[in-house]
C-alpha positions as CSV (number, residue, x, y, z in Angstrom):
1,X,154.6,133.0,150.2
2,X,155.9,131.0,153.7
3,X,154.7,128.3,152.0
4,X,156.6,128.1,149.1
5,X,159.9,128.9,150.9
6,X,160.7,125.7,152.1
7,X,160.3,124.1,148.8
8,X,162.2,126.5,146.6
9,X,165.2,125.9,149.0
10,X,164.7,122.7,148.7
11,X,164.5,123.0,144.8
12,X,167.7,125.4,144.6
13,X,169.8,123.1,146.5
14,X,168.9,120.2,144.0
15,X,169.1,122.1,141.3
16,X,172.6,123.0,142.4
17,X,173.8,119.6,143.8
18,X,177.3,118.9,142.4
19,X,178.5,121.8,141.5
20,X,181.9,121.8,142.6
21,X,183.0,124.8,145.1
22,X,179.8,126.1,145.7
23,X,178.5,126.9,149.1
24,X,175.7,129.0,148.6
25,X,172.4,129.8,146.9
26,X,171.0,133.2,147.8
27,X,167.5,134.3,146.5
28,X,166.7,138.2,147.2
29,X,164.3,140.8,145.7
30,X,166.1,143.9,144.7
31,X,166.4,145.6,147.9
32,X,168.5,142.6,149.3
33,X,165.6,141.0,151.6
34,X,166.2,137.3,151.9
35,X,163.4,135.5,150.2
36,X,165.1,131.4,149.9
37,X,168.8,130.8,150.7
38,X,170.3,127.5,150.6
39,X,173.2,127.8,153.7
40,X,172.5,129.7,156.8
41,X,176.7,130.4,156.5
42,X,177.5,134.1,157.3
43,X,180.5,134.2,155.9
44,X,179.4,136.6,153.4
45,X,176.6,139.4,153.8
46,X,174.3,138.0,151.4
47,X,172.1,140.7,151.4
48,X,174.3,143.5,150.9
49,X,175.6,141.7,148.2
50,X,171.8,141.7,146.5
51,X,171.0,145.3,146.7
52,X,174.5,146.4,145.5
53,X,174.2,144.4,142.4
54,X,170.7,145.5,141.5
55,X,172.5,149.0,141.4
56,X,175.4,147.8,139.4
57,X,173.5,146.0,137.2
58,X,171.6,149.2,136.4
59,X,174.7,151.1,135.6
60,X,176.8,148.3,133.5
61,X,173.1,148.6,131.6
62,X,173.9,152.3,130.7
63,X,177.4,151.3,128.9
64,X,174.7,150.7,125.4
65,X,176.2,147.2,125.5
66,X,173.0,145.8,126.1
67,X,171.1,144.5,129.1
68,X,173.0,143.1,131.6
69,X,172.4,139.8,132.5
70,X,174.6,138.1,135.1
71,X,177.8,139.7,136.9
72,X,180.7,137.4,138.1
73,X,183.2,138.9,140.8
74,X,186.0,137.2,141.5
75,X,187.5,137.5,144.9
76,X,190.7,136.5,147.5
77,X,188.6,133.3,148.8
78,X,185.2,133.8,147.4
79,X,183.8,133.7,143.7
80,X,180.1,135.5,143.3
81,X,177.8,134.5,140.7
82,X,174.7,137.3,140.6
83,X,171.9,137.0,138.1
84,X,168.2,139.2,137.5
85,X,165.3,137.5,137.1
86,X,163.4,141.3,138.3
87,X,163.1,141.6,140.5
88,X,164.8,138.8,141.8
89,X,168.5,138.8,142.3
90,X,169.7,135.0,142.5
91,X,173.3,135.6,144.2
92,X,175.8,131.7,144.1
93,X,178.9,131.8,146.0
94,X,181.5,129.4,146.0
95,X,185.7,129.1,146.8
96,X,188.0,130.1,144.8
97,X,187.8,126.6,142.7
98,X,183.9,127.3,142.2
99,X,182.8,125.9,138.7
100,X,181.4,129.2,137.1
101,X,180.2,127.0,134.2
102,X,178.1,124.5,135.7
103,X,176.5,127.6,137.5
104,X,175.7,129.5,134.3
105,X,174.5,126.0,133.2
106,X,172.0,126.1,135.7
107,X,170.9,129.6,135.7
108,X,168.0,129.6,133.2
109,X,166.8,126.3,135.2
110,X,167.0,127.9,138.4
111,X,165.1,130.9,137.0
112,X,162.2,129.1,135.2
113,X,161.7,127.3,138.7
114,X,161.3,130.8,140.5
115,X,158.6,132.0,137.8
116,X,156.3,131.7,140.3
117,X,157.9,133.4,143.2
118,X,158.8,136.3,140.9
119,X,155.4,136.9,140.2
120,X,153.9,136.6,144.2
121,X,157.1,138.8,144.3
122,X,156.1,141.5,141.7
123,X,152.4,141.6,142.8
124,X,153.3,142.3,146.7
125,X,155.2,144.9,145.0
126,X,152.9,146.5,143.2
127,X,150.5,146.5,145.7
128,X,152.9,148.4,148.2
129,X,153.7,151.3,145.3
């Protein structure tokens, strides 16, 4: 899996070029280990960020308005874009002025492109339970 590393960040920031306001790509399996990030900034604690949505995801799943698919938290100086592709949890973050839309835009992209990291993902995983 070292091996594909270096390209998906290289993908992700490509696929992500442009978007205004955004400073970071953040790819994490559920528990919140970093798998791919884009920006070595530690402004925000990426990984905490991971597990805790995998846990709220779970629980806005339980309102019977369906499955939950992305979560968008607005903060003081940060927007957070979160989104499962299980069990993945692709986190964005971007200013204030980030454009939410573009990053929704690229979402299903940016998930067909981690197909095969979810899967070397999944199969470690199964191999540990």
């Amino acid at each position: 899996m070292a091996s594909l590393v270096p390209s998906v960040e290289k993908y992700l920031i490509d696929a992500t070029k442009g978007i205004i306001g955004l400073h970071a790509v953040h790819v994490a399996d559920r528990d919140g280990l970093t798998i791919a990030k884009t920006s070595s900034d530690q402004k925000v604690n990426l990984s905490s960020l991971s597990s805790t949505f995998s846990s709220v995801s779970d629980q806005a799943s339980k309102l019977n308005l369906g499955q939950n698919k992305t979560i968008i938290t607005f903060l003081d100086k940060f927007v957070v874009v979160q989104t499962l592709s299980s069990p993945l949890v692709i986190t964005f973050v971007g200013s204030e002025n980030l454009n939410v839309g573009a990053v929704k835009i690229c979402i299903p992209k940016v998930k067909k492109s981690l197909a095969g990291l979810r899967e070397k993902v999944e199969s470690i995983i199964s191999s540990i339970q």
